[in-house]
C-alpha positions in Angstrom: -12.4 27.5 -45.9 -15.5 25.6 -47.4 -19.2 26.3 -46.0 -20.9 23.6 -44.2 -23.9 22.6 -45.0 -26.7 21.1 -42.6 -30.3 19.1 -43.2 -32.7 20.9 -40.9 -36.0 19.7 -40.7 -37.6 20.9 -44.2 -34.9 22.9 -45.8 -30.9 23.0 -45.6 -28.5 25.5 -43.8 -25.3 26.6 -45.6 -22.9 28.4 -43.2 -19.8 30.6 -44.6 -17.5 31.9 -41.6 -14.9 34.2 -42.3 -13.0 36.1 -39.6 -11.4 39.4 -40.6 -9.3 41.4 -38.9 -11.3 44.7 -39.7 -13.6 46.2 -37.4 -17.9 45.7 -37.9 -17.5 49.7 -38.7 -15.3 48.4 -41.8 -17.1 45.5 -43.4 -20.9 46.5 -43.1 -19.1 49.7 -45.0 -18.0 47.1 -47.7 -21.4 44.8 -47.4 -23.8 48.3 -47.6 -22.5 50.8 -49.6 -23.1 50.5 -53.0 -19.7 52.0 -54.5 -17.5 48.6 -52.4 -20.5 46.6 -52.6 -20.4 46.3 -56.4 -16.6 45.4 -56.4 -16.9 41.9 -54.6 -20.7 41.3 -56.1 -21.3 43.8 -59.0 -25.0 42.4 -59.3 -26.3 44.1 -56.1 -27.1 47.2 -55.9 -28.8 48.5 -52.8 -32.1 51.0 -53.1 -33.3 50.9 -49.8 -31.2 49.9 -46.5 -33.8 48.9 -43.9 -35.9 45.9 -43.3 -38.9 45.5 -45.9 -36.5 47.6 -48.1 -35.1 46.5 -51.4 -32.0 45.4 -53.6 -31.6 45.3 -57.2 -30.0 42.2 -58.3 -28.7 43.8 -62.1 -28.0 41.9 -65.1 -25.1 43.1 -66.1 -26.3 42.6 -69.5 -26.5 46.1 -71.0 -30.1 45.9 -70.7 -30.5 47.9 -67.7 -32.9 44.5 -66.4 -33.1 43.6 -62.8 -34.8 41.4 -60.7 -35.9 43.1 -57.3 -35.0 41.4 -53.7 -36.7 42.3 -50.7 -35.0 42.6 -47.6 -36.0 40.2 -44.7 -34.2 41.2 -41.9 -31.9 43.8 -40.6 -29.9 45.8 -37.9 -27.5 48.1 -38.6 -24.1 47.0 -38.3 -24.9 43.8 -37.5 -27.9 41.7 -39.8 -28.8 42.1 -43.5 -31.1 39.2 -44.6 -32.8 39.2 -48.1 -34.0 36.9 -50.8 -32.6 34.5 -53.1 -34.8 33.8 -55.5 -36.4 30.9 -53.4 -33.9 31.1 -50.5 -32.6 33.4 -47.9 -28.9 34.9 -47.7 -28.6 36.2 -44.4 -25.2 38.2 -43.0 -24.5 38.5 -39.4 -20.9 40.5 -38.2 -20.1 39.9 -34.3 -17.4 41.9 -33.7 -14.2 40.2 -32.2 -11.1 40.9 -30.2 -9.2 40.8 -33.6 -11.9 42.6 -35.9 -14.9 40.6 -36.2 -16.6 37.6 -37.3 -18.9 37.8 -40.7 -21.4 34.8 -41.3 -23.1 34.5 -44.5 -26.4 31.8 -43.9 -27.8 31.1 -46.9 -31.3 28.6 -46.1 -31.8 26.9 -49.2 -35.3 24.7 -49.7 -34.0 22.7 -52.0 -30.6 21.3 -53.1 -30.7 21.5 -56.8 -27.5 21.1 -59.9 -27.1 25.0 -59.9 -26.4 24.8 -55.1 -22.5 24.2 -55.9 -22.7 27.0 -58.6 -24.4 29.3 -56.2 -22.2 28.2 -53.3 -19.3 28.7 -55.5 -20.3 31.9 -56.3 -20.6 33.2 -52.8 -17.3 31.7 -51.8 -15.8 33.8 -54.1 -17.3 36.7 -53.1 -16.4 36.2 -49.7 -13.1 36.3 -51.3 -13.3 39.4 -53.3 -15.0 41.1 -50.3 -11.4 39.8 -48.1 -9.5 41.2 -50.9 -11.4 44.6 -50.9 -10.7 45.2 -47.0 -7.2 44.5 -47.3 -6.9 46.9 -50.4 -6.8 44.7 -53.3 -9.9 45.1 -56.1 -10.6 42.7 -58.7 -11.2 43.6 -62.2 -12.8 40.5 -63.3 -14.4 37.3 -61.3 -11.9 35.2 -60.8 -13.6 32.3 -63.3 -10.7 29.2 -63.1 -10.8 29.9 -59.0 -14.9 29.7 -59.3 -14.2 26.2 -60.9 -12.3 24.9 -58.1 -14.5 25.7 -55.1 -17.5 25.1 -57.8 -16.1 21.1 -57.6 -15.4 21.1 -53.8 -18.8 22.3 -53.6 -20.7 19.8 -56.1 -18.8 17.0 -54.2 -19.8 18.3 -50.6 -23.9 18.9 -52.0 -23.6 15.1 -53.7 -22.5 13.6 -50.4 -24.9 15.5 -48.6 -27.7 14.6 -50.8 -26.7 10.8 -50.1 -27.1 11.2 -46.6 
């Protein structure tokens, strides 16, 4: 399911919805703890789980570099909100009669040639996270499956732009 993206009044709104059919208990598990966290986005790595806290966004490169990202917001079970470089990824889980919603927000100030790559790269995540609550672990990002949301996602950002 692609995000949707809408023009506020000085910035943009991206909005990924995914139901799951896990409880809140089970995917702020998977969106907190480091050890599932890092097999559906293996460049976070959380220090400090509170608001004004911190996550390490790592490299990967072998050079033990990482960028720091403050959290913004949070509850537990319900809210983590942190930087993005000059954005804000916010998740919110409402739980459901079937599990429970998760909603990524990602407010973006500006929509630039790398948005589709980013909102690409979430979507897959989203995925990967999916794939993790029902059991299934990825060894690698999935690249040729990042390609196909990345073009659904340039096209969506280039009609928006227009607008």
């Amino acid at each position: 399911m692609l995000a949707t993206i809408q023009k506020q009044q000085n910035n943009y709104i991206v909005k990924f919805n995914r139901p799951l059919s896990y409880s809140v208990d089970a995917i702020w598990t998977v969106l907190t703890e480091n050890e599932k966290l890092q097999k559906w986005m293996n460049n976070l790595e959380i220090i400090d789980l509170r608001k004004n806290g911190k996550i390490h966004f790592n490299m990967n490169d072998g050079t033990n570099a990482y960028q720091e990202i403050a959290i913004t917001d949070y509850a537990e079970k319900n809210i983590l909100e942190f930087d993005w470089g000059k954005d804000t990824v916010r998740f919110e889980l409402s739980p459901t009669s079937s599990g429970a919603i998760l909603v990524l927000l990602e407010t973006i100030g500006e929509l630039t040639e790398h948005t589709p790559k980013d909102l690409a790269g979430w979507h897959i995540c989203l995925d990967l996270l999916s794939d993790l609550l029902n059991g299934t672990v990825h060894e690698e990002f999935p690249m040729e499956v990042w390609q196909k949301w990345f073009a659904e996602y340039k096209q969506l950002v280039d009609d928006i732009k227009e607008i």
